[in-house]
VOBA-1610 file (N, C-alpha, C; in pm, whole numbers, padded with zeros to 5 digits, always signed):
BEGIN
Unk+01909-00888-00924Unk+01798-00864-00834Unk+01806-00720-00781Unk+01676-00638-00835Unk+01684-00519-00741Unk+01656-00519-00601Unk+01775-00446-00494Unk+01719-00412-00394Unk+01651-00254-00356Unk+01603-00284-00240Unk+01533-00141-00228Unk+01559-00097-00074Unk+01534+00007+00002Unk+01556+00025+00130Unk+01453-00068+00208Unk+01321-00119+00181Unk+01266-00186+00210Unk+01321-00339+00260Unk+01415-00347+00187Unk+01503-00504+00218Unk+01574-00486+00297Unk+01631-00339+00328Unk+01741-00355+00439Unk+01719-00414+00561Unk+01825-00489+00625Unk+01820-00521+00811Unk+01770-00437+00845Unk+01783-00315+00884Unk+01729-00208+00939Unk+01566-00160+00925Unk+01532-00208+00812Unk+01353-00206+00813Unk+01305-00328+00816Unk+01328-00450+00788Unk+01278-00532+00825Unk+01265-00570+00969Unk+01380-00569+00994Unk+01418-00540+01169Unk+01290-00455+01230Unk+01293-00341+01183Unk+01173-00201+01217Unk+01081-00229+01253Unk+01055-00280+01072Unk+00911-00312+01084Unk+00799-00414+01105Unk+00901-00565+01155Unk+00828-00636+01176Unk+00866-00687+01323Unk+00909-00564+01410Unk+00961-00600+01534Unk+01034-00661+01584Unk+01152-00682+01488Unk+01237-00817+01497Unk+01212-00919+01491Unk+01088-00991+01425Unk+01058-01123+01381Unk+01010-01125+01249Unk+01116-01082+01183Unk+01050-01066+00991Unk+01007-01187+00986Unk+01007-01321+01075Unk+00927-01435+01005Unk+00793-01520+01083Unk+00771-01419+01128Unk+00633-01436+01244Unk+00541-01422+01162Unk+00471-01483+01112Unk+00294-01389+01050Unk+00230-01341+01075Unk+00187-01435+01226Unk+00107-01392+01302Unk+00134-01261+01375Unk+00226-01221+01437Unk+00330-01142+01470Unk+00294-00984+01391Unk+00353-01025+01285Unk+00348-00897+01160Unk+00185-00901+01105Unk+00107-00977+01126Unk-00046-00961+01071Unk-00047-00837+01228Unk-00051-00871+01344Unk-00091-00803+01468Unk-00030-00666+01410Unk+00117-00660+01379Unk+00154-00545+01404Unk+00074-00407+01311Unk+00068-00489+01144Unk-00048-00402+01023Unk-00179-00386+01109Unk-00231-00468+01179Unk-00372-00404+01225Unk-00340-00330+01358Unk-00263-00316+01426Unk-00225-00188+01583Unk-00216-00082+01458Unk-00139-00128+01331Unk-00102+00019+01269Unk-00264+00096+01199Unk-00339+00008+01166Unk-00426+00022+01120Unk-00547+00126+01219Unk-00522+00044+01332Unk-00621+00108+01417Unk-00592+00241+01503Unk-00402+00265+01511Unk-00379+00368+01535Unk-00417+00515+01418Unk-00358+00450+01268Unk-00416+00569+01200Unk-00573+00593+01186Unk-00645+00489+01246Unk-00769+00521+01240Unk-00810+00628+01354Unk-00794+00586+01450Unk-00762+00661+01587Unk-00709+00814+01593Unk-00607+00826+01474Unk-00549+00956+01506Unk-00612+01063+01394Unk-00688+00974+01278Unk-00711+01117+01139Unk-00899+01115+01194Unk-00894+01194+01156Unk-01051+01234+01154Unk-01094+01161+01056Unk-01198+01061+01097Unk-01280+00975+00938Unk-01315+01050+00836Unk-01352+01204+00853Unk-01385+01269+00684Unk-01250+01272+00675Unk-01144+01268+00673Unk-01044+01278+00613Unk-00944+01196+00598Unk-00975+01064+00630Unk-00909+00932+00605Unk-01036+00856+00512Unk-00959+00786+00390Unk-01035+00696+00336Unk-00928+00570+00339Unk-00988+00463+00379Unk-00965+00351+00406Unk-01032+00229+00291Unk-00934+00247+00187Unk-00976+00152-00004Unk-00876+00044+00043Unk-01013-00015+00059Unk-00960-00166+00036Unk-00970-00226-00137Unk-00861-00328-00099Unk-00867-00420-00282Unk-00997-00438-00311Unk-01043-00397-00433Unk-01138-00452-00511Unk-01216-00318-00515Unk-01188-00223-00428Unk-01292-00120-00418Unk-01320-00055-00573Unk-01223-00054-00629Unk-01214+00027-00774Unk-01201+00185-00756Unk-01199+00259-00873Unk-01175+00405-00864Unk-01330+00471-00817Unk-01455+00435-00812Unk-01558+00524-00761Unk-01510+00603-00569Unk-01524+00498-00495Unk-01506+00556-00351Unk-01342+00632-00334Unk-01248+00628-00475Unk-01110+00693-00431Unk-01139+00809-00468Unk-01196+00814-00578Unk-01260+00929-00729Unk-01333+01048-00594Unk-01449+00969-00556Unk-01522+01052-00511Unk-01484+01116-00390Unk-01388+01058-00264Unk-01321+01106-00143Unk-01236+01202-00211Unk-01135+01204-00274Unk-01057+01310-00369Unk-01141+01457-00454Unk-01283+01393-00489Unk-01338+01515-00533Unk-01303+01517-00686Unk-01247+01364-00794Unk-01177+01413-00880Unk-01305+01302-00984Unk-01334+01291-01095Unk-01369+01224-01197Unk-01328+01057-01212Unk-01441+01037-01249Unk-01358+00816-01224Unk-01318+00801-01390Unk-01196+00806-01376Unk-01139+00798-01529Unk-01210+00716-01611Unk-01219+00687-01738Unk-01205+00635-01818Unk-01119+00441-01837Unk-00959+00446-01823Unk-00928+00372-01795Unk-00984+00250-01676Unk-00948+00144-01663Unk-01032+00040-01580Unk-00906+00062-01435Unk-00986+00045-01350Unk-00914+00021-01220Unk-00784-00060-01214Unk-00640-00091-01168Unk-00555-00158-01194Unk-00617-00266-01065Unk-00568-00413-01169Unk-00600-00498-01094Unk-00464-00571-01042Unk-00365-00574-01105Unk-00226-00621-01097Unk-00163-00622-00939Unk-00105-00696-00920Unk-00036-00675-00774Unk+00111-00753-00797Unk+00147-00786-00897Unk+00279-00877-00910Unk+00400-00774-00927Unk+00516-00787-00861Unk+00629-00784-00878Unk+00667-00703-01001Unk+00621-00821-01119Unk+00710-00834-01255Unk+00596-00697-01287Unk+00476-00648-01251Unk+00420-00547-01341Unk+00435-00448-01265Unk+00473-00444-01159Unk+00513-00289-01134Unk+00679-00264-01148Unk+00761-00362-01148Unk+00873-00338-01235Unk+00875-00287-01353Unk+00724-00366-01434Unk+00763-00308-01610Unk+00712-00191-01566Unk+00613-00147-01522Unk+00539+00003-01512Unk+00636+00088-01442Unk+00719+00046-01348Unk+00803+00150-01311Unk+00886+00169-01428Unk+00942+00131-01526Unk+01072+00106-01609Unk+01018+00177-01716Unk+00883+00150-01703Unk+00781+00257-01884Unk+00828+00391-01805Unk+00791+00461-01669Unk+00768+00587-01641Unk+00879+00665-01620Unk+00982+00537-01587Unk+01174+00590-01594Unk+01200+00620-01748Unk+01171+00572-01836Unk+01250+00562-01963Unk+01171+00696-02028Unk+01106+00765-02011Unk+01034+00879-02066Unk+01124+00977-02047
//
């Protein structure tokens, strides 16, 4: 099993205020975080992509072309392991 700094006591601890097993708890804490970075960047210069949005509203806030390739839809574990492991082995 890989670990990562993300697993440590010390960030879980961090970041879920000392109740890594609250939901409710850690749902509150992602939206204070949410509404503070909203609060602190200037809206032209925060874009806020939610899932499903696809590459048009990232493409176009960036100023860059909507590729070719299809938007990644993946969110599992096992595929950003293999995708990390394709971009290590190069």
């Amino acid at each position: 099993m890989t670990r990562s700094l993300l697993d440590s006591p010390w960030c879980v601890t961090r970041s879920s205020g000392g109740r890594p097993d609250d939901r409710a708890h850690a749902i509150g804490l992602y939206e204070e975080n949410i509404r503070m970075v909203k609060a602190a960047i200037a809206p032209e210069r925060l874009l806020v992509h939610n899932l499903g949005d696809g590459w048009q509203p990232l493409c176009a806030f960036l100023g860059l072309p909507v590729p070719e390739q299809p938007y990644p839809s993946l969110n599992a574990a096992k595929d950003f392991q293999d995708a990390n492991l394709k971009s290590t082995s190069r």
